[in-house]
DRENDO-1510 file (C-alpha; in Angstrom, 1 decimal, always signed):
<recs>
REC; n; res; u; v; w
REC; 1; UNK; +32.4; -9.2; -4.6 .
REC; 2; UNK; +33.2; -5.5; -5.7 .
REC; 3; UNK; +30.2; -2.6; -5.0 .
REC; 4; UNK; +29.0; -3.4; -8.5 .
REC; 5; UNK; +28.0; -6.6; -8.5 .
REC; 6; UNK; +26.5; -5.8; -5.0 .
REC; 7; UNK; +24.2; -2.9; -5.9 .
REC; 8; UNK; +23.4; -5.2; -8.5 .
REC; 9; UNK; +22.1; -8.0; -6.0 .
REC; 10; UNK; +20.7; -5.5; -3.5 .
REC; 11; UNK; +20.7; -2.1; -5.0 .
REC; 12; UNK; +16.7; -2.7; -5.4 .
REC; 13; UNK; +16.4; -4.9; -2.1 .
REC; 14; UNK; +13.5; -2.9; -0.7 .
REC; 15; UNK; +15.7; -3.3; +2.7 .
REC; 16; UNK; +19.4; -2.7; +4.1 .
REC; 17; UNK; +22.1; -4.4; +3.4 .
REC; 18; UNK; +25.2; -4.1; +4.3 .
REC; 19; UNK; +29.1; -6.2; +4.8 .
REC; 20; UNK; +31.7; -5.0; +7.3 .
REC; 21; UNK; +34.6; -6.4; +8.5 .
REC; 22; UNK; +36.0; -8.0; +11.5 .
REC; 23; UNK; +36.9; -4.4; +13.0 .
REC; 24; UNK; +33.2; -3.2; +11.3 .
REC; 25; UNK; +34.8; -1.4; +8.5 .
REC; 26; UNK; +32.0; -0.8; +6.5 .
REC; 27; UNK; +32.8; -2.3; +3.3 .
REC; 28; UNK; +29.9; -2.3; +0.6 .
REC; 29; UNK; +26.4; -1.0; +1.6 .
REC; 30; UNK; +23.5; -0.5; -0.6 .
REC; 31; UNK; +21.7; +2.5; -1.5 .
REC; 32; UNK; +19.0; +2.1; +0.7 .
REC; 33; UNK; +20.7; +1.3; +3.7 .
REC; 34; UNK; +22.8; +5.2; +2.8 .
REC; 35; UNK; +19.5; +7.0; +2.0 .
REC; 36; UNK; +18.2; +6.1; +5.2 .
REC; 37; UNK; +21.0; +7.3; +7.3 .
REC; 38; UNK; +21.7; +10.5; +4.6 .
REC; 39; UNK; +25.0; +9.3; +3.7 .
REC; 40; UNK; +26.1; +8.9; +0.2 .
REC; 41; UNK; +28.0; +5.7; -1.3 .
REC; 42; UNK; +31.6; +7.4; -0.7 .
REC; 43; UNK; +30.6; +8.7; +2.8 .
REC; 44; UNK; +29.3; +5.7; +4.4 .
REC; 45; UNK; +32.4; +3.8; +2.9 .
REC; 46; UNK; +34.5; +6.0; +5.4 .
REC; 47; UNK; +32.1; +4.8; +8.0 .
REC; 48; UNK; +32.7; +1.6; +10.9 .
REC; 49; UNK; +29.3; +0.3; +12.6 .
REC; 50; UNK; +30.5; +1.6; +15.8 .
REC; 51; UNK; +30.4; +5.3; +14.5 .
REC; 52; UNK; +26.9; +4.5; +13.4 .
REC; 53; UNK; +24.3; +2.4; +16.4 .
REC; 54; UNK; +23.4; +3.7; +19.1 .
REC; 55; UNK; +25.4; +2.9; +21.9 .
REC; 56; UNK; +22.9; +1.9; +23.8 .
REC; 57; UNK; +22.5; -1.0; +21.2 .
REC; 58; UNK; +26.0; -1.6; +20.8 .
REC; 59; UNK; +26.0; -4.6; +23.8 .
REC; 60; UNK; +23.2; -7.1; +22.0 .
REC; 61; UNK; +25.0; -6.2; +18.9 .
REC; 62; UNK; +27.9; -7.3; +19.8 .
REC; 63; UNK; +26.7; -10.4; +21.4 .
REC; 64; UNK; +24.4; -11.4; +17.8 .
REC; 65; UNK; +28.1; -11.7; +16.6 .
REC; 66; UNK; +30.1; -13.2; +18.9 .
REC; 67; UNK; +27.5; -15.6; +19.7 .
REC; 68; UNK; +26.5; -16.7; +16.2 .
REC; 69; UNK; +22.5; -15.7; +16.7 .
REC; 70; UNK; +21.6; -16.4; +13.2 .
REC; 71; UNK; +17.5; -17.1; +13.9 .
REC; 72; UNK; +17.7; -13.9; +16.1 .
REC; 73; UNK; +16.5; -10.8; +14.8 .
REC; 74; UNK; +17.5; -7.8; +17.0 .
REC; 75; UNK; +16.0; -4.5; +17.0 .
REC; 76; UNK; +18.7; -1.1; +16.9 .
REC; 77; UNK; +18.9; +2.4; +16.3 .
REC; 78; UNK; +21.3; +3.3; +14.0 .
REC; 79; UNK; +22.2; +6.8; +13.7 .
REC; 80; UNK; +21.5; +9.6; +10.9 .
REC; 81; UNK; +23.8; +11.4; +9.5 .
REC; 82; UNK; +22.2; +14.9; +10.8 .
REC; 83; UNK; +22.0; +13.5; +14.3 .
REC; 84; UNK; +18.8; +11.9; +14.9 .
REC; 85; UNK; +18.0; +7.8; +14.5 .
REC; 86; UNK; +16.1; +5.2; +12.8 .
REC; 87; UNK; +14.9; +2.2; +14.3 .
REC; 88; UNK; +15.7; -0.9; +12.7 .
REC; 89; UNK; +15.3; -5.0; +12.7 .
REC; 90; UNK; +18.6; -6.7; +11.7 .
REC; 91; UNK; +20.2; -9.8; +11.7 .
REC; 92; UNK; +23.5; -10.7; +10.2 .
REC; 93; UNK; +25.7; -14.1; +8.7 .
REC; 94; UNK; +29.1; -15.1; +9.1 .
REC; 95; UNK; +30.5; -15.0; +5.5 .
REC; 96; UNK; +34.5; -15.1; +7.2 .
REC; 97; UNK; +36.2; -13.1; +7.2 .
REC; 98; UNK; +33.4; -10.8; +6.8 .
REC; 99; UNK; +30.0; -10.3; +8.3 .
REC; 100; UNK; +27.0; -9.6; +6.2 .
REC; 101; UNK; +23.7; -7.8; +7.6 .
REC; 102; UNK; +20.0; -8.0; +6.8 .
REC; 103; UNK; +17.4; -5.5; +7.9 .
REC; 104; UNK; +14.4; -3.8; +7.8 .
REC; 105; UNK; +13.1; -0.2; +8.8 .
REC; 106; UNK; +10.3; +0.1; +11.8 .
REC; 107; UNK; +8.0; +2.5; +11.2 .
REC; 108; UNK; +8.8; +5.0; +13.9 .
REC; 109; UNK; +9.8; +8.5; +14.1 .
REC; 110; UNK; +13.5; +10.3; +14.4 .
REC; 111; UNK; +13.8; +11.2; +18.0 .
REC; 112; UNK; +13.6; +14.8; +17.4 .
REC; 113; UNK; +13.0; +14.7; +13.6 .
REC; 114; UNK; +9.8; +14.3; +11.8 .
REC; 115; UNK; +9.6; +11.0; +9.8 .
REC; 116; UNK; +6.9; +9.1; +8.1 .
REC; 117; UNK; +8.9; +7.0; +5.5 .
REC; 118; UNK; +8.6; +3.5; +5.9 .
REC; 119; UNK; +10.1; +0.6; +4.2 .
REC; 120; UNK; +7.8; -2.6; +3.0 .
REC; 121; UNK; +9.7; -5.7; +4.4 .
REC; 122; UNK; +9.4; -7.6; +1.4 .
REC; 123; UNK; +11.6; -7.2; -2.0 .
REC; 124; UNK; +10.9; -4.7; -4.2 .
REC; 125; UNK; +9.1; -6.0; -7.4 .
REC; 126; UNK; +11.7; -3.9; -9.2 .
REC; 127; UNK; +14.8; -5.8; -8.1 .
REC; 128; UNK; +15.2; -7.0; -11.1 .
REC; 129; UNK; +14.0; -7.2; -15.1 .
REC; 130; UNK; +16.2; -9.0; -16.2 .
REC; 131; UNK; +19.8; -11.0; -15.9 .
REC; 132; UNK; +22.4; -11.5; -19.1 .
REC; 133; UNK; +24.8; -13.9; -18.3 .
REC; 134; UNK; +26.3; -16.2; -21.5 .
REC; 135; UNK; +26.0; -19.2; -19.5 .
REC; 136; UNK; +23.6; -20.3; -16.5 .
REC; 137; UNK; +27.1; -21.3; -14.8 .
REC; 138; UNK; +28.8; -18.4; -14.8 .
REC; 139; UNK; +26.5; -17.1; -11.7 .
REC; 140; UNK; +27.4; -20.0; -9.5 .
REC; 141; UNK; +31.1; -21.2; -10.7 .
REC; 142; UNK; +34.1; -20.9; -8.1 .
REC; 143; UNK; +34.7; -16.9; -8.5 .
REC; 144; UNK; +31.2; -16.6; -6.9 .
REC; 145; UNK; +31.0; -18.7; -4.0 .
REC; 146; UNK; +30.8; -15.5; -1.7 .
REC; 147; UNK; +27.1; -15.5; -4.0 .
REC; 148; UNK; +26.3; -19.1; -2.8 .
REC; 149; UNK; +27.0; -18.3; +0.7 .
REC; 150; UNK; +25.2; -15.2; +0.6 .
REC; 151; UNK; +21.9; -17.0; -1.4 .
REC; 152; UNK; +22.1; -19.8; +1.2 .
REC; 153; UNK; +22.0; -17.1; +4.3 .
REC; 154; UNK; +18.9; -15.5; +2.8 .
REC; 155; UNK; +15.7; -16.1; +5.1 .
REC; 156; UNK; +13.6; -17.1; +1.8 .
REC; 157; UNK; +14.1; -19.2; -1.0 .
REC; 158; UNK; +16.0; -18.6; -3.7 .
REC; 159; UNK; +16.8; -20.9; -7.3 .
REC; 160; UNK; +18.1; -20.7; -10.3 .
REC; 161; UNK; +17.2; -23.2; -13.6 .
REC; 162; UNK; +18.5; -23.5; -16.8 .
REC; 163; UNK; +16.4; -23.0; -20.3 .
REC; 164; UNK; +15.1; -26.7; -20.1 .
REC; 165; UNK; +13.9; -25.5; -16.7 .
REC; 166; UNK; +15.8; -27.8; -14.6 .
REC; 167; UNK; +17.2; -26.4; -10.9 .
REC; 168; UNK; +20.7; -26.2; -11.6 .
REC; 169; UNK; +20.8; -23.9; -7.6 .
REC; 170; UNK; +18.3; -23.7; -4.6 .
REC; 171; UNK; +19.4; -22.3; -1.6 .
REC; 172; UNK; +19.6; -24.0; +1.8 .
REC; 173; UNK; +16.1; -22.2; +2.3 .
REC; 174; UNK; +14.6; -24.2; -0.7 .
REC; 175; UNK; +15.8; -27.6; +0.1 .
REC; 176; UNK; +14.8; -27.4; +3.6 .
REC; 177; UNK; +11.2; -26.5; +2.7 .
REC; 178; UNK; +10.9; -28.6; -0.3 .
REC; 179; UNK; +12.7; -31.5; +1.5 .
REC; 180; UNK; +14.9; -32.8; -1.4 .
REC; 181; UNK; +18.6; -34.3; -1.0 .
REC; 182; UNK; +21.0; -31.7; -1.1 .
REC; 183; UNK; +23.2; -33.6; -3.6 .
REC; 184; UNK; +20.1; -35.3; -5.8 .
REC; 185; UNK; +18.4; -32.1; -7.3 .
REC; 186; UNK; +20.7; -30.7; -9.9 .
REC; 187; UNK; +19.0; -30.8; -13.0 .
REC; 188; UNK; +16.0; -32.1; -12.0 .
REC; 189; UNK; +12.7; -30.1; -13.1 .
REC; 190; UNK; +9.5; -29.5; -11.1 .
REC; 191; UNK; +7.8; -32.6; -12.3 .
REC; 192; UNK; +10.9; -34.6; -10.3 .
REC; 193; UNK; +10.3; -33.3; -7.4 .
REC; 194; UNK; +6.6; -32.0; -7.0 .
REC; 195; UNK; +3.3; -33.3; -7.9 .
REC; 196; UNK; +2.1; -32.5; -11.7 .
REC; 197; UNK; -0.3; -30.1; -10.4 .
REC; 198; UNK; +2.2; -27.6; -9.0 .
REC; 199; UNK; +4.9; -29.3; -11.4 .
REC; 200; UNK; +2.1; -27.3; -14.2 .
REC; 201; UNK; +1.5; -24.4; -12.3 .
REC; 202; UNK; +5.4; -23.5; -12.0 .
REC; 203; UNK; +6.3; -24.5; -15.5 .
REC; 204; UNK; +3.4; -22.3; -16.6 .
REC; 205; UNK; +4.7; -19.3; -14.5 .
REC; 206; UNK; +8.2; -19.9; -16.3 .
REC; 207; UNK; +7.0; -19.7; -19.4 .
REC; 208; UNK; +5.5; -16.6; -18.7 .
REC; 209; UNK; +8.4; -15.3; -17.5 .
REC; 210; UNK; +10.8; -15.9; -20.8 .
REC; 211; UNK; +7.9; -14.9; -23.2 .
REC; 212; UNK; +7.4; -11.3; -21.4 .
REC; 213; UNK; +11.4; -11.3; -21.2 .
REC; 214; UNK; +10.7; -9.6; -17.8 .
REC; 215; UNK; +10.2; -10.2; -14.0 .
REC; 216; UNK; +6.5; -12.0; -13.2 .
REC; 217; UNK; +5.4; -11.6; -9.6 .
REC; 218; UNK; +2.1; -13.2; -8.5 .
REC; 219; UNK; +1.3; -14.9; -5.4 .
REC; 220; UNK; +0.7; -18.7; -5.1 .
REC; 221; UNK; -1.6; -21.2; -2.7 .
REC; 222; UNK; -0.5; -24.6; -2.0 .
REC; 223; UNK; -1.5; -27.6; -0.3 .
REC; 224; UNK; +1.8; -29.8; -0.4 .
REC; 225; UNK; +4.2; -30.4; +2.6 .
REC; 226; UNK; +6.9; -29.7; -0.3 .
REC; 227; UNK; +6.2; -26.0; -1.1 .
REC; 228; UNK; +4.9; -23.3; +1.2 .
REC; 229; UNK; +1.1; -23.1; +1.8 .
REC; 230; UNK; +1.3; -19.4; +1.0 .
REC; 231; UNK; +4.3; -17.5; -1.2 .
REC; 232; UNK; +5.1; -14.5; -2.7 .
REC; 233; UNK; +6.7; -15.7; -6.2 .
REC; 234; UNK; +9.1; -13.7; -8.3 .
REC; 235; UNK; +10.5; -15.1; -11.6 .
REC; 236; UNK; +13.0; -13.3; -13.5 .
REC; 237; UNK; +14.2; -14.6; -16.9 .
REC; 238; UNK; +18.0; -15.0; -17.8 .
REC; 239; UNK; +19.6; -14.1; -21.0 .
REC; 240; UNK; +22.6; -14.1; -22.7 .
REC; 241; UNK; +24.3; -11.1; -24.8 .
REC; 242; UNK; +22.6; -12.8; -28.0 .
REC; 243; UNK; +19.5; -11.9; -26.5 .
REC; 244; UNK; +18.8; -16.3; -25.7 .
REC; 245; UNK; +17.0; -17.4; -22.8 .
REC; 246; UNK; +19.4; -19.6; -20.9 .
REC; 247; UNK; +17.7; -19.9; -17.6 .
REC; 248; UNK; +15.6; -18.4; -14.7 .
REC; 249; UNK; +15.8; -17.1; -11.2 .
REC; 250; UNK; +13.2; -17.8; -8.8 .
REC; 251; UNK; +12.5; -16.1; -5.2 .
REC; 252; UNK; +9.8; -16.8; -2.9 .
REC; 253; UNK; +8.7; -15.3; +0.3 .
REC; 254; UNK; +6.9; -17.0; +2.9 .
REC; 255; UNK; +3.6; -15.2; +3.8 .
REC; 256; UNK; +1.4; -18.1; +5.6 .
REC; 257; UNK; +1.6; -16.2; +8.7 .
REC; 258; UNK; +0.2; -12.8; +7.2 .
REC; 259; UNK; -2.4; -15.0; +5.3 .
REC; 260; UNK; -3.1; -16.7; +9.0 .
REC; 261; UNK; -3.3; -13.7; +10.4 .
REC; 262; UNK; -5.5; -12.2; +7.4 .
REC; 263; UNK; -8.2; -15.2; +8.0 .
REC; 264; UNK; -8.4; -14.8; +11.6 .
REC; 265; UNK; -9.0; -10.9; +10.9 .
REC; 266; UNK; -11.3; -11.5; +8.6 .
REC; 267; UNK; -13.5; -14.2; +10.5 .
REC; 268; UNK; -13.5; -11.5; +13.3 .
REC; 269; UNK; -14.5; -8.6; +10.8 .
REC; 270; UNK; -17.4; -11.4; +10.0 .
REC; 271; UNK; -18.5; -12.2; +13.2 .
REC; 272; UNK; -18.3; -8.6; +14.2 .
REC; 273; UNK; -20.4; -7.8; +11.3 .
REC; 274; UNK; -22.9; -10.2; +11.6 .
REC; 275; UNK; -23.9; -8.7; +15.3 .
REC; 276; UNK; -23.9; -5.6; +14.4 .
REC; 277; UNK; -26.3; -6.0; +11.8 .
REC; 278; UNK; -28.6; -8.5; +14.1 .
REC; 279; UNK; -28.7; -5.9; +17.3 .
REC; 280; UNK; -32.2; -4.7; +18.1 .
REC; 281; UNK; -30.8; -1.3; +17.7 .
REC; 282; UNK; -28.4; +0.4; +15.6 .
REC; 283; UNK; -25.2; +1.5; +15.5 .
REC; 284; UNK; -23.8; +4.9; +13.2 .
REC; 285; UNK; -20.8; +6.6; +12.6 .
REC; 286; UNK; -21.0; +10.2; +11.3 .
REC; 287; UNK; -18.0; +12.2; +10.1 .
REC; 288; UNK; -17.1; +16.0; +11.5 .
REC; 289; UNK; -18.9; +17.2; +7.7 .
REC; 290; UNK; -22.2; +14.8; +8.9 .
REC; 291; UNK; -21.2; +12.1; +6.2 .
REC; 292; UNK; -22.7; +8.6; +7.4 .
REC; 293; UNK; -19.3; +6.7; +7.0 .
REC; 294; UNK; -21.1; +3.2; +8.6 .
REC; 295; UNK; -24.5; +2.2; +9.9 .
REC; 296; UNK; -25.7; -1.1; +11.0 .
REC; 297; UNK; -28.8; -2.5; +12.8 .
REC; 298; UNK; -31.7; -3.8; +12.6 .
REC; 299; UNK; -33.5; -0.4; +13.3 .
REC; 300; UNK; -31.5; +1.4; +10.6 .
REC; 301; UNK; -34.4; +1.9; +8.0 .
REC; 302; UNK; -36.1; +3.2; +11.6 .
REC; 303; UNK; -33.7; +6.4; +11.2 .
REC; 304; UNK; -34.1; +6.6; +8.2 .
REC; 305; UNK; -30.7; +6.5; +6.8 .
REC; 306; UNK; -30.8; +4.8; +3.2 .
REC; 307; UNK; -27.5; +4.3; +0.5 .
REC; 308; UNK; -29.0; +7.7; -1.1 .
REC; 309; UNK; -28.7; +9.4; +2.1 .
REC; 310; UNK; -24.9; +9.8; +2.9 .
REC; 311; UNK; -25.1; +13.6; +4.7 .
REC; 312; UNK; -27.4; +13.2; +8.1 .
REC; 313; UNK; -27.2; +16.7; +8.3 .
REC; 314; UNK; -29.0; +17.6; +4.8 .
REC; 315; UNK; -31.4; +15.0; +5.6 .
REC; 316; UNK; -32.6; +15.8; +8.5 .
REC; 317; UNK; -33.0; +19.3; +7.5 .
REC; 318; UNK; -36.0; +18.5; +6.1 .
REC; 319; UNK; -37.8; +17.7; +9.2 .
REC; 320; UNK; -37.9; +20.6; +11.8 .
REC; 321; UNK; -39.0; +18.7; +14.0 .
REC; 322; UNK; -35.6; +17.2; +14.1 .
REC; 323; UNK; -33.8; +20.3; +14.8 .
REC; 324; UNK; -32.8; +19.3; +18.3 .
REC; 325; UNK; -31.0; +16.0; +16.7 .
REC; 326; UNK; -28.9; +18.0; +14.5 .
REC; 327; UNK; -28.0; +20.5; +16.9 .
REC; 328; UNK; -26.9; +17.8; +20.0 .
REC; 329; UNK; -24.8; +15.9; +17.1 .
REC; 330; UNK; -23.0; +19.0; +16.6 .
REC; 331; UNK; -22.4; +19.6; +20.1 .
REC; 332; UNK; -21.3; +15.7; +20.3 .
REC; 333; UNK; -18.6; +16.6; +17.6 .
REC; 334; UNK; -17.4; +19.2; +19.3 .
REC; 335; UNK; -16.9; +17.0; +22.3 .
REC; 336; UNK; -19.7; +16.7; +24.5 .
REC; 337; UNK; -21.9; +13.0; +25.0 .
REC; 338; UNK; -25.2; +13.9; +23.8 .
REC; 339; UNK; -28.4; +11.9; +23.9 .
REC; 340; UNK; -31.7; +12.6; +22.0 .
REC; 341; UNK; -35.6; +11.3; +21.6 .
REC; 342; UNK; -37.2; +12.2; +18.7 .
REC; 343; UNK; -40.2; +10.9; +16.0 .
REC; 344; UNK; -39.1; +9.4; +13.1 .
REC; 345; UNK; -41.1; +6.8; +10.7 .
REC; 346; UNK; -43.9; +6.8; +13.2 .
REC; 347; UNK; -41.0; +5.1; +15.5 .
REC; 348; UNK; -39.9; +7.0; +18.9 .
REC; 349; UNK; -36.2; +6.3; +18.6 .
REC; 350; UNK; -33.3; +7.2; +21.5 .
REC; 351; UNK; -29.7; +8.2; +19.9 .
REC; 352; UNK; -26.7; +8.6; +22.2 .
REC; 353; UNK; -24.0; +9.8; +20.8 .
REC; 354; UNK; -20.1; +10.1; +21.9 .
REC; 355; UNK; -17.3; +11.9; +20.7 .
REC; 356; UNK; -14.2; +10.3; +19.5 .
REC; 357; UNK; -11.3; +10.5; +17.0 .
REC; 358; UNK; -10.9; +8.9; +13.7 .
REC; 359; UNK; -7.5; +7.5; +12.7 .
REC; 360; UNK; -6.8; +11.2; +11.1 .
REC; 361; UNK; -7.1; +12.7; +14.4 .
REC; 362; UNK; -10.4; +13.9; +13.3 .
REC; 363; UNK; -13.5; +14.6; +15.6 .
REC; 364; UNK; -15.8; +12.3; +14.9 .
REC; 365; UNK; -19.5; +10.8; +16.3 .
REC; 366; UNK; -20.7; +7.1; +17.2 .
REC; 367; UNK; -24.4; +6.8; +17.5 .
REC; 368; UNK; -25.6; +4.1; +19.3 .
REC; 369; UNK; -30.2; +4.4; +18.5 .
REC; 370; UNK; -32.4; +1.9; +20.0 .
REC; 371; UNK; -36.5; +1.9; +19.8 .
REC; 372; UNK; -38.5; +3.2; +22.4 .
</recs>
């Protein structure tokens, strides 16, 4: 494979990738991978992974490869080309005799350098419009079986079918989730090996792939021990230099576990909810300006806090009487626990306040009223 046809396969790859020999010559690397690290296609060519990680890292590194850990992701700094490092997750494949690696960025800082970037570990919906090929078997015939190997060591699932929409390529990824025969799919189409439900649904999503003549991406639910309950789907239509559709390739990325995880957060963002508005109290957050940014409680109406009233500030104004509520929420946002009695409604109402910070390091106040 020449650097071509792999900035072609991973140019877009919204993470690094990389092959290096047995000595850990760097041999191709895409552009994201050199953009991290501030190197430029030429430079990083010149490069070996030792001149790169951390040393620190080098030792688990070293082991990943000699000891063939290919379910193991490790976690390494490799270094930038101004000094300072990048934290990130790797894991790599034996494609003898040369090594192939996978990773994503953490979200951390340079030690010593300021940096926000961060990388989405997913692939970039722009990997790809389109393919033109002259026939579906050009892309898998015996020149390319450095592209089988490296479609079968991908961690998702990856397939390829012709213009009657038959598989004609899944990846070991595919077969293992679908749970076909290895040797029995070729040329089968969905309705062979799903059921007609999902058979429709991906047939549909084909379809509407080859008629846009461009990459559809759309996530898809399933109940089926042969597909994953939750996928990111990519479809990208084939064609030939005629401008013919003569196939399709097909990626999908497992997200049950952020879907789990979604659920669970969102029962708990429920159940959470569902106290706070049944408390025989309240409970307010106001903003450094005096913006109500949430209120909750069965007292709230008590404080007289309505959807029209979104500065407590200006509203309390009004009522000079309240003079001494406005002025201890002040003090609160400047730091200090406050609490305060006062009339409102005809209802004697107690508000403690406490200073903390909002997730843009800003001061800001929780109220917690109850009725007297």
């Amino acid at each position: 494979m020449d650097n071509k046809q792999f900035e072609t396969l991973f140019g877009r790859f919204s993470g690094i990738a990389l092959i290096f020999d047995e000595s850990e010559k760097i041999l191709l690397a895409n552009n994201t991978f050199c953009e991290f690290l501030g190197y430029s296609q030429n430079e990083i060519l010149k490069l070996s992974i030792d001149d790169i990680i951390s040393m620190d890292d080098k030792s688990q590194f070293l082991d990943m490869l000699s000891l063939d850990y290919y379910n193991h992701d490790i976690t390494v700094k490799f270094y930038h080309k101004n000094g300072a490092y990048r934290y990130f997750s790797i894991k790599t494949y034996n494609l003898s005799p040369n090594i192939m690696l996978f990773g994503s960025s953490i979200k951390r800082d340079y030690s010593g350098f300021e940096y926000t970037e961060e990388l989405k570990n997913s692939v970039d919906t722009s990997v790809l419009d389109t393919l033109k090929v002259n026939d579906i078997g050009e892309l898998f015939n015996s020149k390319t079986l450095q592209l089988r190997l490296i479609f079968d060591s991908m961690p998702f699932d990856i397939w390829v079918k012709d213009s009657f929409h038959r598989y004609v390529y899944m990846n070991k990824s595919l077969i293992k989730h679908s749970h076909v025969d290895e040797e029995n799919y070729y040329l089968k189409d969905d309705f062979d090996i799903y059921d007609n439900d999902i058979a429709n649904e991906f047939l549909a999503s084909d379809q509407s792939a080859i008629d846009l003549k461009k990459m559809v991406q759309f996530t898809f639910e399933a109940n089926s021990q042969k597909i994953l309950t939750w996928s990111e789907v990519m479809k990208i239509p084939i064609y030939n230099d005629n401008g013919n559709n003569v196939g399709l390739i097909g990626i999908a990325l497992d997200i049950s576990d952020y879907k789990r995880l979604e659920s669970n957060l969102n029962e708990k963002i429920d159940r959470l909810e569902f106290i706070l508005k049944n408390i025989h109290g309240a409970v307010v957050q106001i903003d450094h300006k005096g913006d109500i940014l949430y209120a909750s409680g069965q007292i709230v109406k008590a404080l007289g806090i309505t959807p029209t009233h979104k500065n407590l500030f200006e509203y309390y104004a009004q009522f000079p009487e309240n003079s001494e509520l406005i002025m201890n929420i002040k003090t609160t946002l400047n730091g200090m626990k406050t609490e305060t009695i006062y009339q409102r409604n005809n209802t004697t109402i107690k508000l403690s306040c406490f200073p903390v910070l909002d997730n843009s390091g800003n001061n800001c106040v929780i109220g917690y009223a109850t009725i007297l």
